[in-house]
N, C-alpha and C positions, 0 to 999 in steps of 0.2 A: 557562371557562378550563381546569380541569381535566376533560377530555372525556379518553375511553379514548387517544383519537388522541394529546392531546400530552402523558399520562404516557406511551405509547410512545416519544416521541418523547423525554420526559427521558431514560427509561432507555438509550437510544442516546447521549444526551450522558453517563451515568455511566460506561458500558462504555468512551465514549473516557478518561475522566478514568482510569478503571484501569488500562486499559494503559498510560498515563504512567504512574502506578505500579508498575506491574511492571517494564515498559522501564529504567526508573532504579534496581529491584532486582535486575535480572540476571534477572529471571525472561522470557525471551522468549517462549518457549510459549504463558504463562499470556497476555502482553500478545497476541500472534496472536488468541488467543482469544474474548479481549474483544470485538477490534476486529471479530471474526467475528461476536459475537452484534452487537454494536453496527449491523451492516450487516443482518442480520434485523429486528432494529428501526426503521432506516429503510426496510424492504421495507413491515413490519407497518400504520406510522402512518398510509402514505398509503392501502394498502388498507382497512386501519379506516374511516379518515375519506371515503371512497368511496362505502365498502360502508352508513357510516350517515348519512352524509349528512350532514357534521360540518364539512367540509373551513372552512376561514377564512383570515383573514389573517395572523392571528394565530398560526395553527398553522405557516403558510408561514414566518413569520419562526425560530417556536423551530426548525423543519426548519434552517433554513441556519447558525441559534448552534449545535444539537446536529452536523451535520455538521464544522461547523470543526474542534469540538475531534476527535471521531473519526477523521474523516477530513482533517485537515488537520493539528492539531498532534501527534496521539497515531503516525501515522507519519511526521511530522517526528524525534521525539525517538526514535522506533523506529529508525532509520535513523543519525539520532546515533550511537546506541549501536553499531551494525555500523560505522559507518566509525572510530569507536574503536577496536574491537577489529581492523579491519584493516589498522590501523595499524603492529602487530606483532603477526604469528603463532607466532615461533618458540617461543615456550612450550606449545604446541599438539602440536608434533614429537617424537621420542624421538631420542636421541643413539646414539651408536654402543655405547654399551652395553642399548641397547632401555628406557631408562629417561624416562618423564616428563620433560619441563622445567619444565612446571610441578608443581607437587609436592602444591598442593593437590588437593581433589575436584574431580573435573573439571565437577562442576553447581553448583561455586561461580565458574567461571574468569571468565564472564563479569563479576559483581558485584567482582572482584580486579580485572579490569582497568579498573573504571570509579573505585574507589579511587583504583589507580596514577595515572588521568588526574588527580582530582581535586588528589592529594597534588601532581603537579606543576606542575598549570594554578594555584590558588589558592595555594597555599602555596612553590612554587618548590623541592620536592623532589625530586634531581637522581634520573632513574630512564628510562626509554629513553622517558618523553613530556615530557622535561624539555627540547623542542626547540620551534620552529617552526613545526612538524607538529600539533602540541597545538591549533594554530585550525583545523583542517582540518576536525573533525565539523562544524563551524557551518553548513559548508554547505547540513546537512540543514536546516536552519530555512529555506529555500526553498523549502521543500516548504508550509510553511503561509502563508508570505508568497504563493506562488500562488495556494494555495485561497483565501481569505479573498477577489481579485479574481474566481477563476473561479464561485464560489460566488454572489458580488452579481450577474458577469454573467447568470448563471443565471436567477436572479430576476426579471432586466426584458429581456432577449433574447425576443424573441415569433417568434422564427427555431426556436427548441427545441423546439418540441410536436412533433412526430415523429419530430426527430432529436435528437442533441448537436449542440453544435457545438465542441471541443475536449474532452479525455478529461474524465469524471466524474472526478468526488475519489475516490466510492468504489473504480471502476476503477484508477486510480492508487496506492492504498492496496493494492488488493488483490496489486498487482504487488510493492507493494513489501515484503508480509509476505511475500512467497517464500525472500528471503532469511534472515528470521531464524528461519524454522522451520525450513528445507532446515540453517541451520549450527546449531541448538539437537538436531536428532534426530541428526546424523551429529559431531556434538561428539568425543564419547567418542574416533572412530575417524575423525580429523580427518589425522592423519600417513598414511593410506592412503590420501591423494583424490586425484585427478588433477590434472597441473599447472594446467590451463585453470580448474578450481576454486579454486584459491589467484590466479589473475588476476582471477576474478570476484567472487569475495571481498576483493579489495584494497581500499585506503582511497580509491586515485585512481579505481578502477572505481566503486564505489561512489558515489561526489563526483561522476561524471558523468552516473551514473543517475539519481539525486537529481534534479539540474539538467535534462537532458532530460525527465523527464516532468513539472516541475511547469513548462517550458516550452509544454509538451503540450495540460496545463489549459487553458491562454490560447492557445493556437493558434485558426485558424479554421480545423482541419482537419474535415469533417464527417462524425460516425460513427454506426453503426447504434443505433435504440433500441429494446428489445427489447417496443415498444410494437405488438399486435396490433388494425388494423383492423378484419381479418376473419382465421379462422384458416386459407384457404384455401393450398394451397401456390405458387401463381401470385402473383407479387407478394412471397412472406415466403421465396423460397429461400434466400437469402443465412443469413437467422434461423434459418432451420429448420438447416439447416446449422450454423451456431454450436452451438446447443443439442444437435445430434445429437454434434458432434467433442467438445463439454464434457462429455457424459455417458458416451464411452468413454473418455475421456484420463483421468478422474480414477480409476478405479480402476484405470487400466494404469500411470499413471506418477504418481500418488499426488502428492507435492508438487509435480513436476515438471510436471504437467498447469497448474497456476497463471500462469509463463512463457506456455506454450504456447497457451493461452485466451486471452490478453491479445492475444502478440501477435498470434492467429488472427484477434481480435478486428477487431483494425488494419490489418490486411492485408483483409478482408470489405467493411470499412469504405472503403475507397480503392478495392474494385474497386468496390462500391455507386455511392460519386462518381461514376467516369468511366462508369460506365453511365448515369447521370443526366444526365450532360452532354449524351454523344452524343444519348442520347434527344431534348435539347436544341434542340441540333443542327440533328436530323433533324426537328426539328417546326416 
């Protein structure tokens, strides 16, 4: 039972449970982080249990409970917490005397504004979430109502051994910590960002991202697995190319590389398909 594989595997399920805690204390960074090692540790377990020859059933199942919370509910409630906060920005701004709106420390604002929601969702105190708008995070909680399906499909689909077949959790998780690190590092100096940034950051943008990729999970759209046959470049261009465009994009454009990886990802993925087809096709 406890084999090196599935304490790995615990500890991918604690790193999710933290970032629910941080997430719900304003700390985002810290919860990114988590869910970063958390995703190491679902690399670690299976190559462990590979490499000793460990692999089980048993271990498969704690894989898919450790995944849920990581990758299913720990950026469910990650995601919460952004479409809260962008829900209203304007504390964010400075006024025409160059003065803060908000007045607190600015590495407290997010934990203020989950307060704010709290003080008006439970308790009915009147404050700019004392509206209608107050049910809108919930949407994020789609996000693990998907995985929890994509995750089972996973499991008994025997179409998956060299491909996906709709986006991974972790894939999806990974898109969706872009968000709260990209607005946890540029916080401070939030009134100086571009309008198209404060679009992307909204509650409604938000609310639809959420919902298109945990639509994504359950799709039967069929995408690359970064599963090597043989390491030869005939056959693995597609791959090799992913990995080549992820290793200059992350230290050129730093968080902004995460987006770009994703959707590279997806875009590779769909030429892959229609080359598959044709092949098809032609055979």
């Amino acid at each position: 039972m406890f084999t090196i594989a599935n304490i790995l595997t615990a500890l991918n399920l604690l790193c999710g449970v933290g970032a629910i805690i941080f997430s719900l204390s304003g700390r985002l960074d810290w919860a990114v982080y988590l869910i970063g090692c958390a995703a190491v540790f679902d690399f670690l377990d299976g190559f462990v249990a590979r490499l000793t020859k460990s692999t089980s059933l048993m271990g498969k199942q704690l894989d898919s409970l450790a995944d849920l919370v990581s990758f299913g509910v720990a950026p469910g409630i990650l995601m919460f917490v952004m479409i809260l906060i962008g829900i209203d920005q304007g504390g964010l701004f400075k006024n025409s005397d160059g003065i803060q709106t908000y007045n607190g420390a600015m590495q407290e604002y997010v934990v203020a504004q989950i307060i704010d929601w709290k003080a008006a969702f439970f308790y009915g105190r009147n404050n700019i979430y004392n509206a209608s708008i107050q049910y809108l995070p919930f949407v994020a909680l789609i996000i693990p109502f998907f995985a929890l399906f994509r995750l089972a499909k996973f499991n008994i689909d025997e179409r998956q051994t060299d491909k996906f077949i709709g986006v991974p959790t972790p894939t999806a998780t990974i898109f969706f910590c872009f968000f709260p690190l990209y607005f946890w590092f540029e916080l401070p100096n939030w009134t100086h960002q571009h309008a198209l940034i404060y679009s992307l950051f909204d509650c409604y943008t938000l609310s639809i991202v959420s919902v298109l990729f945990s639509i994504l999970m359950v799709s039967e759209l069929p995408l690359i697995a970064l599963k090597f046959k043989n390491y030869l470049f005939k056959g693995n261009e597609l791959r090799y190319v992913l990995i080549l465009t992820s290793l200059i994009s992350i230290p050129i454009f730093l968080v902004w590389s995460i987006p770009i990886i994703v959707i590279l990802y997806l875009i590779l993925s769909i030429i892959a398909h229609i080359q598959y087809q044709r092949h098809e096709i032609q055979s």
